[in-house]
N, C-alpha and C positions, 0 to 999 in steps of 0.2 A: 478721185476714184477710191482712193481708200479709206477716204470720211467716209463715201457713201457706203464700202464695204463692210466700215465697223459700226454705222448706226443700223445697217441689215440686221446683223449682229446683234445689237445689243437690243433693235426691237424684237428678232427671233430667240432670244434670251427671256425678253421679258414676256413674249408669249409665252413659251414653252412653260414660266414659272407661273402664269397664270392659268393657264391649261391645269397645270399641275396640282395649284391650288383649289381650282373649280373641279378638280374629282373630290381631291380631298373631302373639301365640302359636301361633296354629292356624298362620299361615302360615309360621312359621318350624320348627317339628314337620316340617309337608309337607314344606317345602327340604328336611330334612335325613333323613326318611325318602328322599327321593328321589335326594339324595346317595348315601346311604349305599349302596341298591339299583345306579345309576349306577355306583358302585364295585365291588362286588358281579359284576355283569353284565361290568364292564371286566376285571375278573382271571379269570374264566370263561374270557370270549373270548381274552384272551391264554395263557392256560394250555392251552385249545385248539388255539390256534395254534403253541406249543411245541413240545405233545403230535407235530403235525401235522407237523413239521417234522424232528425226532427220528426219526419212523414213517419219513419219505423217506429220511433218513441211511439207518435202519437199511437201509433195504432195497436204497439203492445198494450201498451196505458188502457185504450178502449175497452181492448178483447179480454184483458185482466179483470176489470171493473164491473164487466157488464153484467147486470142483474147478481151483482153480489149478494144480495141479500137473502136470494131463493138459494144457494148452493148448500150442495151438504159438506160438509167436513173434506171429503174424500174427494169433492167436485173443487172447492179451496185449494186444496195441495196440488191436486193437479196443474190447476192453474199458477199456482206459484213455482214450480218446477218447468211448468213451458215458457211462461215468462222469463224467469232467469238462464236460461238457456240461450234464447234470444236476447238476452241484452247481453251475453257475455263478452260477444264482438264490439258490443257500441261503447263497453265502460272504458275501452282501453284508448277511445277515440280524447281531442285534448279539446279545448272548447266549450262552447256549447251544448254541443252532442254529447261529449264527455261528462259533462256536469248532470244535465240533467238526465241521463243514462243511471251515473251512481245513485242521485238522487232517487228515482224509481228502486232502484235494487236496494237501496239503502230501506225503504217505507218498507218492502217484500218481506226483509231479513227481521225488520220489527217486528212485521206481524204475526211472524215465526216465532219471537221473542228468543231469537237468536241474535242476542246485543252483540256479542264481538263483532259477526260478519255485518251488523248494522254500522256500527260506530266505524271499521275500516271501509266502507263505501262513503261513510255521510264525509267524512276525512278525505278520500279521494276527490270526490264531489269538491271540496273546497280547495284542494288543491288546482286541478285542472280547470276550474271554473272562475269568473270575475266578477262583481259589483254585489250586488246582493246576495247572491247563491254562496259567497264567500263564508260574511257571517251565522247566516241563517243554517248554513250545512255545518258547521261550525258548533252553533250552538245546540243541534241535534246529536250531532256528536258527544257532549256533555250528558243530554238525557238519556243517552247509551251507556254512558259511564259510571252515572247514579244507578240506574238500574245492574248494571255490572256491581256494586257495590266499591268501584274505584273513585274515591273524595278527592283524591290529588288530581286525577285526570278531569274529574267533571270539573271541578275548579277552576282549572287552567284554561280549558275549553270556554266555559261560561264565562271566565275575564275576557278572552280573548275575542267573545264575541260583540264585548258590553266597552270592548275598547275602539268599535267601529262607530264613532259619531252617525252616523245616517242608520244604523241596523234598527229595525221596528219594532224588535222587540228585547232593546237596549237598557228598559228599565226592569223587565221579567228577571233578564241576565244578570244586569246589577244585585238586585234584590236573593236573587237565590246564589251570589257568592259570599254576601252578608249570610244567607241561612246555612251555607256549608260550612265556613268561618265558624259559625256557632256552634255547630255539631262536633269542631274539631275542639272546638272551646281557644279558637284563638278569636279573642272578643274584641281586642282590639281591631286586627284586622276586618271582622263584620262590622265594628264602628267605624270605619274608613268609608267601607261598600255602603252603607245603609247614609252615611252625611253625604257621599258622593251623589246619591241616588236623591235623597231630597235637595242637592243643592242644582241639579241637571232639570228636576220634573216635579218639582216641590207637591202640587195637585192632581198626579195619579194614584192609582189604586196602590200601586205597589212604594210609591212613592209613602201613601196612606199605614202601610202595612208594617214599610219601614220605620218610621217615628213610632209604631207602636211599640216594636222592638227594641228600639235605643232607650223609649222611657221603663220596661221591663229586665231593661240591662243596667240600666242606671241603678235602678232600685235593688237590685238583685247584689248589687255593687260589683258588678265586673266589671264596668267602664267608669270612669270619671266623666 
């Protein structure tokens, strides 16, 4: 009688522990259906929110552009002061939106030839932004700088775009850190840029541009 008592026991033991287990289970199944949904639900709404954001670009971008070429002066400004109004929510967004937000604000403030507030969005722009928008904001940045009359900044800016293997316009970049180098008369440093640049794209233009240079530096005798 009391075998039978303690094997009651020890199977109402091992139910109870299995019972016990099979919630467990159950409740941790739910957590992670509910995670996963949770996540699910999170990249929807931000993918929305993208969508949403892109949609506003595009349609400043349109309503800025459109029939630009009939405007007067005064019909221009206008348009560039409602534009920038409206993008001034979207530049502070990070991403995509964000990128090309600055980017937009960045061309505006150009054609203002207001470089400072150009070159601090095209900067923005490459910061907040990823893959191509990187270098290419980057190296806008630089033609903000040259026109500011700042050789160290456009410099830095143009290595720094001409140091992204995949940027497209990696030999432009090369080629005019070779030309700022020169203007600063450090020729060495432009005979760096300008071998670098024939030895990457030997048969481009700039690449073309470049040998012309080394053989005018050569002769001039600031290089060996």
């Amino acid at each position: 009688m009391a075998d039978k008592m303690e094997k009651e026991s020890i199977a109402s033991s091992i139910n109870s522990a299995l019972e016990k287990s099979r919630t467990a289970v159950t409740a941790l199944i739910v957590i992670l259906v509910l995670a996963v949904v949770g996540f699910v639900v999170g990249i929807t709404v931000r993918d929305k929110i993208v969508a949403g954001g892109i949609e506003k670009l595009d349609t400043i971008s349109y309503i800025y552009s459109k029939d630009g070429d009939s405007l007067s002066d005064e019909d221009v400004a206008a348009r560039q002061a409602a534009a920038i109004e409206q993008l001034t929510p979207l530049v502070e967004k990070s991403g995509i939106v964000g990128a090309r937000a600055n980017m937009l604000l960045a061309e505006i403030y150009f054609e203002k030839a207001d470089y400072t507030a150009s070159r601090d969005a095209w900067l923005k722009a490459a910061h907040v932004g990823n893959g191509y928008n990187v270098p290419y904001s980057t190296y806008q940045a630089a033609v903000c700088s040259e026109n500011l009359n700042d050789v160290d900044s456009a410099l830095k800016y143009y290595q720094s775009a001409a140091d992204d293997a995949e940027f497209f316009l990696k030999d432009h970049a090369l080629f005019n850190v070779g030309r700022l180098n020169e203007e600063k008369a450090d020729f060495e440093a432009a005979k760096v840029a300008y071998e670098k640049l024939n030895a990457i794209n030997p048969e481009t233009q700039w690449a073309n541009l470049a040998k012309t240079r080394l053989i005018a530096l050569k002769i001039d005798g600031k290089i060996q």
